[in-house]
DRENPAFI-620478 format. One record per atom (N, C-alpha, C, O, CB): x, y, z negated; residue in one letter. Coordinates in steps of 0.2 Angstrom, whole numbers, padded with zeros to 4 digits, always signed. Atoms other than C-alpha are relative to their C-alpha. Glycine has a CB too. Example, Ala and Ser with C-alpha at 12.3 -4.5 7.8 and 13.67 -1.06 7.14 Angstrom:
residues 2
+0004-0006+0000a/+0062-0022-0039a/+0004+0006+0000a/+0009+0005-0003a/-0005+0000-0006a/-0004-0006+0001s/+0068-0005-0036s/-0004+0005-0003s/-0001+0011-0004s/+0002+0002+0007s/
end
This chain:
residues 237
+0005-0003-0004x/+0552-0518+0513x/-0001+0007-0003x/-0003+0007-0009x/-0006-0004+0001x/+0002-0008+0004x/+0550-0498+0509x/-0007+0000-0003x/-0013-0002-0001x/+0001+0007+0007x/+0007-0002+0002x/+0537-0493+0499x/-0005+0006+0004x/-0001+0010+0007x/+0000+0001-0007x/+0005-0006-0003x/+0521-0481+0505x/-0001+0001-0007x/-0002-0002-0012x/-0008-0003+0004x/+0000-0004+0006x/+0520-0466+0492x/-0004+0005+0003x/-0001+0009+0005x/+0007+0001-0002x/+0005-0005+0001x/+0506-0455+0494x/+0000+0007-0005x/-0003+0007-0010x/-0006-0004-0002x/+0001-0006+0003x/+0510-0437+0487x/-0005+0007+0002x/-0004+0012+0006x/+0005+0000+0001x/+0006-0003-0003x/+0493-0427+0487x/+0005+0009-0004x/+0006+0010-0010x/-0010-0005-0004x/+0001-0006+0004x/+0498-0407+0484x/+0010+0002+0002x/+0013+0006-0001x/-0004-0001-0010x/-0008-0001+0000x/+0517-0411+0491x/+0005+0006+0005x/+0011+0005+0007x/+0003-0007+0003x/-0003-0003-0004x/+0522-0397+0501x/+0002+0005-0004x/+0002+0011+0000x/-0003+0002+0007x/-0005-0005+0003x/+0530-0386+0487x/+0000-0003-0008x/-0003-0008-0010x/-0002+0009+0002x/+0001+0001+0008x/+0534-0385+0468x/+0002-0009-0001x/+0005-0013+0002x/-0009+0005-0003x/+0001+0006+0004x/+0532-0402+0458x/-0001-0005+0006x/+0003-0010+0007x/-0007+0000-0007x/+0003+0005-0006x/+0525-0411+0472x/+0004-0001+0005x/+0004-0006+0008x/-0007+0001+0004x/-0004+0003-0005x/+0538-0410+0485x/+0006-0003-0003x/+0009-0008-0001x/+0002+0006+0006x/-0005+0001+0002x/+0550-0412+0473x/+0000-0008+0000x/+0004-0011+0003x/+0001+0003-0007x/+0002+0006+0001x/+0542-0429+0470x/+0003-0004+0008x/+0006-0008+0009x/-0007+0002-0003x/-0003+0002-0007x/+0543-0431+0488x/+0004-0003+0004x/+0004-0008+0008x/+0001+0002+0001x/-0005+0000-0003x/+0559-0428+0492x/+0006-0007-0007x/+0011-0009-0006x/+0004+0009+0001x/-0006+0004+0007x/+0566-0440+0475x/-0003-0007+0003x/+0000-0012+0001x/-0001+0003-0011x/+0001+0008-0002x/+0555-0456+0485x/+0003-0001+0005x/+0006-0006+0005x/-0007-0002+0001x/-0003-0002-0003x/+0561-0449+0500x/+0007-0002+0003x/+0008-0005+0008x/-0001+0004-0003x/-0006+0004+0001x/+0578-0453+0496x/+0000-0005-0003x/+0005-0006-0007x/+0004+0002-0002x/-0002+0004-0001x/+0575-0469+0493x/-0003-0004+0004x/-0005-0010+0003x/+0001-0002-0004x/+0003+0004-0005x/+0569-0473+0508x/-0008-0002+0004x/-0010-0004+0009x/+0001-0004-0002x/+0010+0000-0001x/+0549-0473+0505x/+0001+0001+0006x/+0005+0003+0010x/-0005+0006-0004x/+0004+0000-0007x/+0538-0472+0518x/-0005+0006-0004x/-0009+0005-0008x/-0004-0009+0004x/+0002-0006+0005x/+0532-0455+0511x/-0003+0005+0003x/+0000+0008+0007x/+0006+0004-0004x/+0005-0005-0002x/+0516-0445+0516x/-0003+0006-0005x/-0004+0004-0011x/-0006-0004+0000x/-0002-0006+0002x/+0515-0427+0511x/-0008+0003+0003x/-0010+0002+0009x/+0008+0003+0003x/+0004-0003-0002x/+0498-0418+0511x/+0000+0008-0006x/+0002+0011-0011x/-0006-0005+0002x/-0002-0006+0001x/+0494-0402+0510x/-0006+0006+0001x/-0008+0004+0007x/+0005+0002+0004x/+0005-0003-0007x/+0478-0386+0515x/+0004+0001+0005x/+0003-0003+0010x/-0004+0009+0000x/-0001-0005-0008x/+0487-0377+0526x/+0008-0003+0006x/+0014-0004+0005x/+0002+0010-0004x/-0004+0006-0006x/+0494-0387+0543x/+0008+0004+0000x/+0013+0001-0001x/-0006-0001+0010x/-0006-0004+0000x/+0509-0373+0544x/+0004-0003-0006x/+0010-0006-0004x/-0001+0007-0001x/-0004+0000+0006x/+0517-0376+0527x/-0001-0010-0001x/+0004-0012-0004x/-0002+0006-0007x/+0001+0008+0001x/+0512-0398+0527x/+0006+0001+0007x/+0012+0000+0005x/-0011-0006+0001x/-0004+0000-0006x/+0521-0396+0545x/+0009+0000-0002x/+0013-0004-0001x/-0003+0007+0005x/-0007-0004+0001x/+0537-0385+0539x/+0003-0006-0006x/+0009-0008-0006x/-0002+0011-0004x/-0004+0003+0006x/+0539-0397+0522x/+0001-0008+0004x/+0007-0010+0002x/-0005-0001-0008x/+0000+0004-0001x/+0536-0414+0533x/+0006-0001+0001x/+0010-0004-0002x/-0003-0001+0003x/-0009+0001-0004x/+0552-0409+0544x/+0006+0001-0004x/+0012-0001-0002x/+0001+0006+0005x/-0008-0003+0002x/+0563-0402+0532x/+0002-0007-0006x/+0008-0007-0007x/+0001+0010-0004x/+0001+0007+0003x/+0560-0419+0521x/+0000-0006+0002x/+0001-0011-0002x/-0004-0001-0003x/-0002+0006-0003x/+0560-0430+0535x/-0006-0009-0003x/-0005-0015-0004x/+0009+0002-0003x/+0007+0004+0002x/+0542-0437+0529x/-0004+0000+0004x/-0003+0003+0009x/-0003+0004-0006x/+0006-0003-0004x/+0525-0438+0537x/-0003+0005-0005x/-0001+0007-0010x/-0006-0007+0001x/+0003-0004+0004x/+0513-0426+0531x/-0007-0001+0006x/-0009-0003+0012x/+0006+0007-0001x/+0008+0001-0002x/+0493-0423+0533x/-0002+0003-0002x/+0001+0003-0008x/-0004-0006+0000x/+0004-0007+0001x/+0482-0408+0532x/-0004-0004-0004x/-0005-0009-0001x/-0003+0005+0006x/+0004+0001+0003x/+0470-0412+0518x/-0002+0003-0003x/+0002+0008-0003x/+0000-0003-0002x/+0002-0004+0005x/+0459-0404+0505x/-0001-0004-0004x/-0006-0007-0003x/-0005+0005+0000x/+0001+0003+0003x/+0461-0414+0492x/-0009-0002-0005x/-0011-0007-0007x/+0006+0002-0003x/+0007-0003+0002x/+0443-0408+0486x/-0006+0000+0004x/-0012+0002+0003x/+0001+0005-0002x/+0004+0001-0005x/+0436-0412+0500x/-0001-0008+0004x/+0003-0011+0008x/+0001+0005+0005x/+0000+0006-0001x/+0427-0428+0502x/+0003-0004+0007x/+0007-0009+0007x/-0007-0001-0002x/+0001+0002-0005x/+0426-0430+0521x/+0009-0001+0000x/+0011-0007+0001x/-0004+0005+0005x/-0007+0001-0002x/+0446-0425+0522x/+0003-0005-0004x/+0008-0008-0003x/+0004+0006-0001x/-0003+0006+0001x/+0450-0437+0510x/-0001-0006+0000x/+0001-0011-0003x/+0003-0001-0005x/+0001+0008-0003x/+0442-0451+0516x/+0001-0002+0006x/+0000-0008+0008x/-0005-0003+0000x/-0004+0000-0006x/+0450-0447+0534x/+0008-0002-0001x/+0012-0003+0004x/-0001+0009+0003x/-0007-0001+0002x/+0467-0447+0525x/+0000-0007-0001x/+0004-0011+0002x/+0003+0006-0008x/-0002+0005+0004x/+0464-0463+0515x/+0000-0005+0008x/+0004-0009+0009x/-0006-0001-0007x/+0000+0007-0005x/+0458-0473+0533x/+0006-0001+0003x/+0007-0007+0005x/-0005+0000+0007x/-0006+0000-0004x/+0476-0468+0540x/+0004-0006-0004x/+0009-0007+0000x/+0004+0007+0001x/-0002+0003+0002x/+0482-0480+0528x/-0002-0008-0004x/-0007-0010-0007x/+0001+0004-0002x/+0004+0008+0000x/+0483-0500+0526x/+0002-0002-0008x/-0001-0005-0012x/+0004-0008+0008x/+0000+0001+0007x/+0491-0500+0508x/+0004+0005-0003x/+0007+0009+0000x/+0003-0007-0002x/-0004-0007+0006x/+0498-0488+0494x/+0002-0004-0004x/-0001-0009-0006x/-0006+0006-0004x/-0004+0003+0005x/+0511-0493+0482x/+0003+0004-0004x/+0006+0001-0009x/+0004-0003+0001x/+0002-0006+0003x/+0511-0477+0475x/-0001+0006+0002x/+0002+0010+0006x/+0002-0001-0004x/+0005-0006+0001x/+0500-0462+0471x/+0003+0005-0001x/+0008+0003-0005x/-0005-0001-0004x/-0002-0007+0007x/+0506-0445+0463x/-0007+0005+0003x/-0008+0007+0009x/+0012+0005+0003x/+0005-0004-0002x/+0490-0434+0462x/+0005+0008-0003x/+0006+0010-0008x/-0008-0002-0006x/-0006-0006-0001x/+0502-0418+0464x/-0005+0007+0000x/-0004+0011-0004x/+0005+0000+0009x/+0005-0006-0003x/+0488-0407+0471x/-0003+0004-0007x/-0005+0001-0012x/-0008-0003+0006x/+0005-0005+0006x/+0481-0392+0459x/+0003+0006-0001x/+0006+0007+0004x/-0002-0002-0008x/+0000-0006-0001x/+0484-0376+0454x/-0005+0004-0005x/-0010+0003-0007x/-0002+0000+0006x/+0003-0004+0005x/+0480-0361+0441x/-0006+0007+0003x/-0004+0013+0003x/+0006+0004-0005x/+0003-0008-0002x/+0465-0348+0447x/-0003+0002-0005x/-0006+0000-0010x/-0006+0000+0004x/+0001-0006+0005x/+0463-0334+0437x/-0007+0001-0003x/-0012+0001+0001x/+0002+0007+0003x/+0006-0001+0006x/+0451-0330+0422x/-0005+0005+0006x/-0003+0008+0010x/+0003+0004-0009x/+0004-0004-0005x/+0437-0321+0430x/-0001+0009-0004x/-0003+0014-0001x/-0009-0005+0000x/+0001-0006+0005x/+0439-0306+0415x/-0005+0001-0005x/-0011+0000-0003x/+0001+0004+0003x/+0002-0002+0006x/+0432-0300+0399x/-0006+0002+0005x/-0005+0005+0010x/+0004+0006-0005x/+0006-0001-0001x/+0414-0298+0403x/-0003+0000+0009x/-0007+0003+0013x/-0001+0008-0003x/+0002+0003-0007x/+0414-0306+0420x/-0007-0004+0001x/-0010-0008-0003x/+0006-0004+0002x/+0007+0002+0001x/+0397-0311+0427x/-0002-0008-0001x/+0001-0011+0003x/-0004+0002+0006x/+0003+0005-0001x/+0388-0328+0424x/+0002-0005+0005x/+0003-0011+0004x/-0004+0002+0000x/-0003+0005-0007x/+0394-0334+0443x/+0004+0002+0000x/+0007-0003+0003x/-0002+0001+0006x/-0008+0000-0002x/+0411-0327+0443x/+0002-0006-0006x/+0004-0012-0004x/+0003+0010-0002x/-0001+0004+0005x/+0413-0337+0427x/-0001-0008+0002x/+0004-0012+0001x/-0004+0002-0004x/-0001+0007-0003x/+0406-0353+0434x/+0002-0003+0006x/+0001-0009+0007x/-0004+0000+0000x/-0006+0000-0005x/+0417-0351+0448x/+0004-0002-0002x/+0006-0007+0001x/+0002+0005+0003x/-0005+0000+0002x/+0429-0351+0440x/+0003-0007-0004x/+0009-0008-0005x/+0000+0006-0002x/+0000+0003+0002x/+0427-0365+0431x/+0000-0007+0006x/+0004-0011+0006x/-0004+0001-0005x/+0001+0005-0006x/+0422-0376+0446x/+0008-0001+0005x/+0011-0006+0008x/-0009+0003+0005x/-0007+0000-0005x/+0437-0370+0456x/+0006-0006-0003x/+0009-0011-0001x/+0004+0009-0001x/-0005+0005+0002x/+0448-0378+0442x/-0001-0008-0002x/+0003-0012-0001x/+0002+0003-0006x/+0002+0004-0001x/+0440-0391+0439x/+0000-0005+0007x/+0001-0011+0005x/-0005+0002-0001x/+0000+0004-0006x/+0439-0398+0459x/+0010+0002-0002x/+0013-0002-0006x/-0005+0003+0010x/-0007-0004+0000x/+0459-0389+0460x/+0004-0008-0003x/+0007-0012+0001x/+0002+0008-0007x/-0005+0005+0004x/+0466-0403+0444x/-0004-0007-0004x/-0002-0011-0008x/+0004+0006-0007x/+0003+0007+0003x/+0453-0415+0439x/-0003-0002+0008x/+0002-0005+0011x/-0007+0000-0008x/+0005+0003-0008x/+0441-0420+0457x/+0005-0003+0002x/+0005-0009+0003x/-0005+0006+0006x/-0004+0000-0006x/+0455-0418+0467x/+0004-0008+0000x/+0005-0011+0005x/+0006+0006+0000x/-0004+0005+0003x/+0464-0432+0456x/-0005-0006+0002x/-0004-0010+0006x/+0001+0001-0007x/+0004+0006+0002x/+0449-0443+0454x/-0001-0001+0007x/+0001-0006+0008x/-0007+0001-0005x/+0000+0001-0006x/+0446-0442+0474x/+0003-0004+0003x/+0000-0009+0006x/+0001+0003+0003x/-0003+0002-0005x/+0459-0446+0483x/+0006-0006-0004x/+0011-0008-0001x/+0002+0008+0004x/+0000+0006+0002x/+0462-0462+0469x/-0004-0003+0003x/-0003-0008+0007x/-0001+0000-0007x/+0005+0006+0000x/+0445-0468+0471x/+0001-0002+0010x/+0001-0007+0012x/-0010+0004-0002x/-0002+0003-0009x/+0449-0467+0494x/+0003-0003-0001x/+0003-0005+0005x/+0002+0003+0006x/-0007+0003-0002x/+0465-0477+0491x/-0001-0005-0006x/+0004-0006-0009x/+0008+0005+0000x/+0000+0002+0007x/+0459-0488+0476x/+0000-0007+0002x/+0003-0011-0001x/-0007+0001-0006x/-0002+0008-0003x/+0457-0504+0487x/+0005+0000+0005x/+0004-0001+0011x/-0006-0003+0004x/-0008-0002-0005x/+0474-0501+0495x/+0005+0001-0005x/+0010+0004-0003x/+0000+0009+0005x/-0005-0001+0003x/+0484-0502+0480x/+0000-0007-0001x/-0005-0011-0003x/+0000+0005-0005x/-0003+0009+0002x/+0494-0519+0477x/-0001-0001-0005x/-0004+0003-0008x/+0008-0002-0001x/-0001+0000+0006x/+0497-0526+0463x/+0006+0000-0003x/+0007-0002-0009x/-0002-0004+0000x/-0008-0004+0003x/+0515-0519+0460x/-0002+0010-0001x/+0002+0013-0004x/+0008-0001+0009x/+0001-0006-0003x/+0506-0501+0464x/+0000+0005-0006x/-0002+0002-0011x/-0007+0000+0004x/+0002-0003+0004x/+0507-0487+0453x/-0002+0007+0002x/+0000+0010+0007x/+0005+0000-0003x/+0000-0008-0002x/+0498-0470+0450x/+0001+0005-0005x/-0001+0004-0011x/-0005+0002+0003x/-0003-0005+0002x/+0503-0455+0444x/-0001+0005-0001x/+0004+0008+0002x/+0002+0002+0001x/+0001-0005-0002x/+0496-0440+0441x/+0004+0008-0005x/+0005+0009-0011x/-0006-0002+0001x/-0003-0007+0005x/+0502-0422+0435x/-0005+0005-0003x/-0009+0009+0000x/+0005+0006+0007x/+0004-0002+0005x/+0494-0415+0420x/+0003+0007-0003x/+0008+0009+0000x/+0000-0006-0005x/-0003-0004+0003x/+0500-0401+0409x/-0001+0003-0007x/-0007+0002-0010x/+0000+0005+0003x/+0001-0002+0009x/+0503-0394+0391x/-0005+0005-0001x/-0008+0006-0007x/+0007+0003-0003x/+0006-0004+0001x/+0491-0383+0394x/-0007-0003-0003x/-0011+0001-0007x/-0002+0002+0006x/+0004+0005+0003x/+0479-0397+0389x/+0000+0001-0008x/-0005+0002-0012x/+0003-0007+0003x/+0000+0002+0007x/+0486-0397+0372x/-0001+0007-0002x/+0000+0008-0008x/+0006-0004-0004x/+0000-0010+0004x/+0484-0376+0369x/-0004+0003+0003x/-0001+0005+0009x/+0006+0006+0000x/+0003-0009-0001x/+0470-0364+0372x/+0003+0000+0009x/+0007+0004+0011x/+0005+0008-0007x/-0002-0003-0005x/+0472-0366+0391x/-0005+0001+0004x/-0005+0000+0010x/+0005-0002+0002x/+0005-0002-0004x/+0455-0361+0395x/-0003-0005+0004x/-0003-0011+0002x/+0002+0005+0003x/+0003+0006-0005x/+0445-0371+0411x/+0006-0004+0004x/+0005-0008+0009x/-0006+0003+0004x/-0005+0004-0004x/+0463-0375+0417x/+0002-0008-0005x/+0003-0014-0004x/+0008+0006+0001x/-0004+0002+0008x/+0469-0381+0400x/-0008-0007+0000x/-0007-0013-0001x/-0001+0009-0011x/+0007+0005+0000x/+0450-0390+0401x/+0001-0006+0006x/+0001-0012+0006x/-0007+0005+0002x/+0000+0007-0006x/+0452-0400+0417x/+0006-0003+0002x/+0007-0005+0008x/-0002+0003+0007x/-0008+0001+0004x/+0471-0405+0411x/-0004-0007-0004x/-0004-0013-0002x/+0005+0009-0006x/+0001+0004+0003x/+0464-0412+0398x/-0006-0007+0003x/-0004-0013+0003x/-0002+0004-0006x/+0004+0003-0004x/+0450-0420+0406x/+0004-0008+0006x/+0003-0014+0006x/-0003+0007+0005x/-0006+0004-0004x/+0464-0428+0418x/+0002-0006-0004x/+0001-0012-0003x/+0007+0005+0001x/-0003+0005+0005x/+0471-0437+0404x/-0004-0004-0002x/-0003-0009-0003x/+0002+0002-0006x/+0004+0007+0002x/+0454-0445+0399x/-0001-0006+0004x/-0001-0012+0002x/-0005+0000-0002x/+0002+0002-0008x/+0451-0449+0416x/+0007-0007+0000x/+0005-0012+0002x/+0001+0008+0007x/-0005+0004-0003x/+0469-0459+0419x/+0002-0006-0006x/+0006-0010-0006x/+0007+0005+0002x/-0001+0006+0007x/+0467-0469+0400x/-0006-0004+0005x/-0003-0008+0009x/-0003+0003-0012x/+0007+0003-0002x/+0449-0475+0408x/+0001-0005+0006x/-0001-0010+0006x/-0006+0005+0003x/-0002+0002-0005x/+0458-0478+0425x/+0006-0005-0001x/+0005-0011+0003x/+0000+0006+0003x/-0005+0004+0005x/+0472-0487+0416x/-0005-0006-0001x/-0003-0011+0003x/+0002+0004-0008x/+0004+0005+0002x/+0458-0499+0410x/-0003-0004+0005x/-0003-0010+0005x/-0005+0002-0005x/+0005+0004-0004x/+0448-0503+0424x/+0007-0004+0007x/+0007-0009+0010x/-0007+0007+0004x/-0005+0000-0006x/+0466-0503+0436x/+0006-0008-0003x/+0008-0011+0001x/+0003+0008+0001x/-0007+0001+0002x/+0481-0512+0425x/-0003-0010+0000x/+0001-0014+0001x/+0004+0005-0009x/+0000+0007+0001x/+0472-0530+0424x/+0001-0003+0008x/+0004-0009+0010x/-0009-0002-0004x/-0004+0002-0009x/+0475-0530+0445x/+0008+0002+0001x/+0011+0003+0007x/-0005+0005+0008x/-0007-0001-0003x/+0493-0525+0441x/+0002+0006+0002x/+0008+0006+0003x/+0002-0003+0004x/+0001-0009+0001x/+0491-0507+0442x/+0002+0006-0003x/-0003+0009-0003x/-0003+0001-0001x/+0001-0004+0004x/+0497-0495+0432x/-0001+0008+0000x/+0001+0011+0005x/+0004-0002-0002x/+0005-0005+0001x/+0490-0479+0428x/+0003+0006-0006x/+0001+0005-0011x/-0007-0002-0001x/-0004-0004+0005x/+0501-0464+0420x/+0000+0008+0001x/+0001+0010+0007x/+0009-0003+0001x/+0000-0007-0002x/+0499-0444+0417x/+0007+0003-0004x/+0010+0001-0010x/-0008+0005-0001x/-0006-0003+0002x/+0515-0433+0418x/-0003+0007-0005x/-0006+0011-0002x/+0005+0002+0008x/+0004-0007+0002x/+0510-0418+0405x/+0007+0004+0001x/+0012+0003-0002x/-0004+0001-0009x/-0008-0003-0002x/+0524-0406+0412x/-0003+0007-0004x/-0008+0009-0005x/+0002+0002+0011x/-0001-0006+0005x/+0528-0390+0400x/+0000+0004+0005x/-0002+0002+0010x/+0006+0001-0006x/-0002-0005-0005x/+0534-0374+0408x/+0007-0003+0005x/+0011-0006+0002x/+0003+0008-0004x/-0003+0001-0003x/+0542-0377+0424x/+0004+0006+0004x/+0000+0009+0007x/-0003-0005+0003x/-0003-0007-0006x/+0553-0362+0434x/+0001-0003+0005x/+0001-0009+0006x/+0008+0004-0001x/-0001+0000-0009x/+0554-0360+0453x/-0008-0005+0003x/-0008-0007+0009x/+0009-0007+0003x/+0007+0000-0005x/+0535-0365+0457x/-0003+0007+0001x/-0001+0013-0001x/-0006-0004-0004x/+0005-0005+0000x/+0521-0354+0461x/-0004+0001-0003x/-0009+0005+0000x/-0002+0002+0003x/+0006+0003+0003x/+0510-0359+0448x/-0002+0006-0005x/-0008+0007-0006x/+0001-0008-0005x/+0001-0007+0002x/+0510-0341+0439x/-0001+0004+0005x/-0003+0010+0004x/+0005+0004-0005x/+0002-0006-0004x/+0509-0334+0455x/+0002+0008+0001x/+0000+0012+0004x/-0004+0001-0003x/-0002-0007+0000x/+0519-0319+0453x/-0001+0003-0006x/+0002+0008-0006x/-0003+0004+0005x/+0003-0004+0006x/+0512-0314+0436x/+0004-0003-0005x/+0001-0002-0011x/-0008-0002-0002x/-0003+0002+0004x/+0525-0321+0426x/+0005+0004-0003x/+0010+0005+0001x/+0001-0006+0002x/-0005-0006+0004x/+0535-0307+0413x/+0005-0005-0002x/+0006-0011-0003x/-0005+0005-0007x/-0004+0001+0001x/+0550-0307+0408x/-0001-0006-0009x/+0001-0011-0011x/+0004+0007+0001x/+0002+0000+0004x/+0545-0308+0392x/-0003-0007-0002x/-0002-0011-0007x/-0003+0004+0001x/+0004+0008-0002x/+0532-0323+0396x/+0005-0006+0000x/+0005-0011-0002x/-0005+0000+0007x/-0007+0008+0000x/+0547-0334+0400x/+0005+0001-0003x/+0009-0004-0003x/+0004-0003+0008x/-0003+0002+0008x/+0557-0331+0386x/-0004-0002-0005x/-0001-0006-0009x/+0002+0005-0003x/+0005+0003+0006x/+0545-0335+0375x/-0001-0007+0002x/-0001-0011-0003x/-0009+0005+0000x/+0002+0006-0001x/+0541-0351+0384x/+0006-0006+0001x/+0005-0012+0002x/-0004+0001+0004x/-0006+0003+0002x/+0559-0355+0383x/+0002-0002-0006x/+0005-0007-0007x/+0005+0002+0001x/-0001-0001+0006x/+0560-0350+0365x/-0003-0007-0002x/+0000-0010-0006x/-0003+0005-0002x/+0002+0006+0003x/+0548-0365+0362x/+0002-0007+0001x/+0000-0012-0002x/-0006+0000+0002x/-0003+0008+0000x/+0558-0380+0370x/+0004+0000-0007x/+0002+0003-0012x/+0006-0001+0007x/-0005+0004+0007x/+0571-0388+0356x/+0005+0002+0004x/+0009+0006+0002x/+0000-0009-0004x/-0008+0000-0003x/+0584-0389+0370x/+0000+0009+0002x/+0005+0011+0000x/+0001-0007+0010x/-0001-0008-0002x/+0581-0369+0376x/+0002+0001+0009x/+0006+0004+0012x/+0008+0003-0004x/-0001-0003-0009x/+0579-0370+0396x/-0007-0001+0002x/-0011-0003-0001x/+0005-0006+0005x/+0006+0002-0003x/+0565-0371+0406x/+0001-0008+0003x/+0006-0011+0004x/-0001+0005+0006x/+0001+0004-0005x/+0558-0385+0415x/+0002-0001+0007x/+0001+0004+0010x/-0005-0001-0001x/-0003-0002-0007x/+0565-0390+0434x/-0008-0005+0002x/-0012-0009+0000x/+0012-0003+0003x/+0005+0005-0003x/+0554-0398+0446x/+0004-0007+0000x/+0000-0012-0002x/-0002+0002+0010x/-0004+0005-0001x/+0566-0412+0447x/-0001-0002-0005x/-0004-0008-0004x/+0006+0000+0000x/+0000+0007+0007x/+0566-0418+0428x/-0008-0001+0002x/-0009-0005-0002x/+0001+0002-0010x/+0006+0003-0001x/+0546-0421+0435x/+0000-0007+0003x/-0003-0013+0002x/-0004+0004+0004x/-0001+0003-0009x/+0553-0429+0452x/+0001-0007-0006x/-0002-0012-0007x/+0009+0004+0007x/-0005+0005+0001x/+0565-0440+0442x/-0007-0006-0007x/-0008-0012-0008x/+0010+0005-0003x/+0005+0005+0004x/+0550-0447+0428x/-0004-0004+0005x/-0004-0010+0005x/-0006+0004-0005x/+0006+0004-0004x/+0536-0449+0442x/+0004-0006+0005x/+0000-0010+0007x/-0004+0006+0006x/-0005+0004+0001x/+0551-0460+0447x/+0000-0006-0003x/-0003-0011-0001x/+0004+0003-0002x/+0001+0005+0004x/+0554-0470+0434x/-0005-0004-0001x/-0005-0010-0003x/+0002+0001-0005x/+0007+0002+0002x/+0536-0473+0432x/-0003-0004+0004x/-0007-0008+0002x/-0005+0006+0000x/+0002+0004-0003x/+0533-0481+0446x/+0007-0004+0005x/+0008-0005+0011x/-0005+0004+0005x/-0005+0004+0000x/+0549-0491+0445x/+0000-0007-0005x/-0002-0007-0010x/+0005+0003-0002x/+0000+0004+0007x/+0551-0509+0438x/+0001+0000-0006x/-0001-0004-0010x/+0002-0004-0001x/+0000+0002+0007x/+0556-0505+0423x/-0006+0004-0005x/-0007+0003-0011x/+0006+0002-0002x/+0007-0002+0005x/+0540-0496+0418x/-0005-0006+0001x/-0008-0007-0005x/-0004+0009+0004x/+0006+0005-0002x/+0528-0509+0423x/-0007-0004-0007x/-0012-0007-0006x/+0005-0008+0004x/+0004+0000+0006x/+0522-0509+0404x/-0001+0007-0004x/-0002+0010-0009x/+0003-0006-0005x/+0004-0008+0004x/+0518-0492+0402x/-0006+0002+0007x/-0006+0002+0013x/+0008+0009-0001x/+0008-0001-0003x/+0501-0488+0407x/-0005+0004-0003x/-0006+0003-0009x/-0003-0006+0000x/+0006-0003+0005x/+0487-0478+0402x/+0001+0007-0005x/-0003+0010-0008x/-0001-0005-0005x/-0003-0004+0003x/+0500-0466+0395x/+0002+0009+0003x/+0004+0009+0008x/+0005-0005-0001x/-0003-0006-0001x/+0503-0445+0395x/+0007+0000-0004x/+0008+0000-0010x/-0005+0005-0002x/-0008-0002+0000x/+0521-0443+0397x/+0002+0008-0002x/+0003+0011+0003x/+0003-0001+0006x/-0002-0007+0000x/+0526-0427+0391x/+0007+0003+0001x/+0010+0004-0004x/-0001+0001-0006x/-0005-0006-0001x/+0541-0416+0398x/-0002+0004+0001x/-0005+0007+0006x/+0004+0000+0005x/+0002-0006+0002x/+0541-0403+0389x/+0007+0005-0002x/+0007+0011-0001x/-0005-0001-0006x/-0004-0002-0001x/+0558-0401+0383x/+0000+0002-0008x/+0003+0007-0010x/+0001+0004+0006x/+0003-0002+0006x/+0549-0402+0365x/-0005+0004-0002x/-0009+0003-0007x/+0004+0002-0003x/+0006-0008-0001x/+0538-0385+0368x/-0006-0006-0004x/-0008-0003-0010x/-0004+0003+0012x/+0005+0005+0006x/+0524-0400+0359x/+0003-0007+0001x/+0004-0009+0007x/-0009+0000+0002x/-0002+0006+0004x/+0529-0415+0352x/-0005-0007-0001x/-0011-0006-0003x/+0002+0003-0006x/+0004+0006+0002x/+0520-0432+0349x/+0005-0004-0005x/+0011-0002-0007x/-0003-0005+0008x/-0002+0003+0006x/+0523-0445+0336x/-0004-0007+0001x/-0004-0012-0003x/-0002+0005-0008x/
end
């Protein structure tokens, strides 16, 4: 029987990749997205469902979650980098900016878990996409990264005794998203090649192909754990 794979954030970059690698094998694979044009354009060309959501928005993800009778797995895909507000930016720009990232890579996560939390089996896994940014100075993005990670050890605890498991991907520099936005120097991604061990960037695929394994039998005793593909850029022990 195919599985139901919930990809919240799947209509480009890391998240469709994810998509398209459940995708082909068959899943029964839901793809959301803001904006109904581009959830529309990625459904068809992946050959997926897809559903307009704001991950950050309660009402829409508890409209998302009623459409569904069980989830076997999750990937919290959805987020995204908004820009520092600048050197002597006001009080409210500032706390904007913080709150933006914050719903963007931690809420969004914890949401649209908690709508689908009684809808996961007990084969079910979830998944979410974290980043190295966590481990370096990466500001209120780097903050709600990390945040992520405490969140999915906690979630891990309260989830894995119903068979559950609960894993974040910390992805390094990946090429061919939009997650710099246009702002990314030559310069800047040499330097962030320079720091792998192997010497390439990250692809969306080596994500696709972990968030994969992760919610394959043979992970079923990893839990609670930040996975790092990084390509070495930081290291654990």
């Amino acid at each position: 029987m195919p599985r139901t794979v919930l990809v919240t954030g799947g209509t480009s970059g890391i998240g469709r990749a994810i998509a398209a690698r459940f995708a082909a094998d068959r899943s029964e694979v839901l793809i959301t997205g803001r904006n109904p044009d581009t959830v529309e354009a990625a459904a068809e060309e992946l050959g997926v469902r897809g559903a307009v959501c704001d991950a950050t928005d309660t009402a829409q993800v508890a409209e998302l979650a009623a459409r569904l009778d069980t989830v076997d797995v999750l990937v919290n895909a959805a987020g995204g980098l908004s820009q520092p507000a600048g050197e002597g930016a006001a009080l409210d720009e500032v706390l904007a900016l913080w709150h933006a990232n914050l719903a963007q890579n931690l809420l969004s996560a914890v949401l649209a878990t908690a709508s689908v939390q009684n809808k996961l089996t007990g084969g079910s896994s979830v998944v979410s996409i974290g980043s190295i940014g966590a481990e370096r100075g990466g500001g209120s993005y780097g903050a709600a990264k990390a945040a992520l990670g405490a969140w999915n050890a906690s979630l891990s605890a309260e989830l894995a005794p119903k068979g559950v498991t609960c894993n974040m991907i910390s992805s390094g520099y990946i090429a061919g998203t939009n997650f710099f936005q246009g702002r990314l120097s030559d310069e800047r991604h040499r330097a962030l090649v320079a720091e792998t061990h192997n010497k390439r960037p990250g692809t969306v695929d080596d994500i696709a192909q972990t968030a994969h394994f992760l919610a394959s039998p043979g992970a079923r005793h990893i839990t609670g754990q930040a996975i790092h593909v990084n390509g070495g850029a930081f290291t654990t022990r």
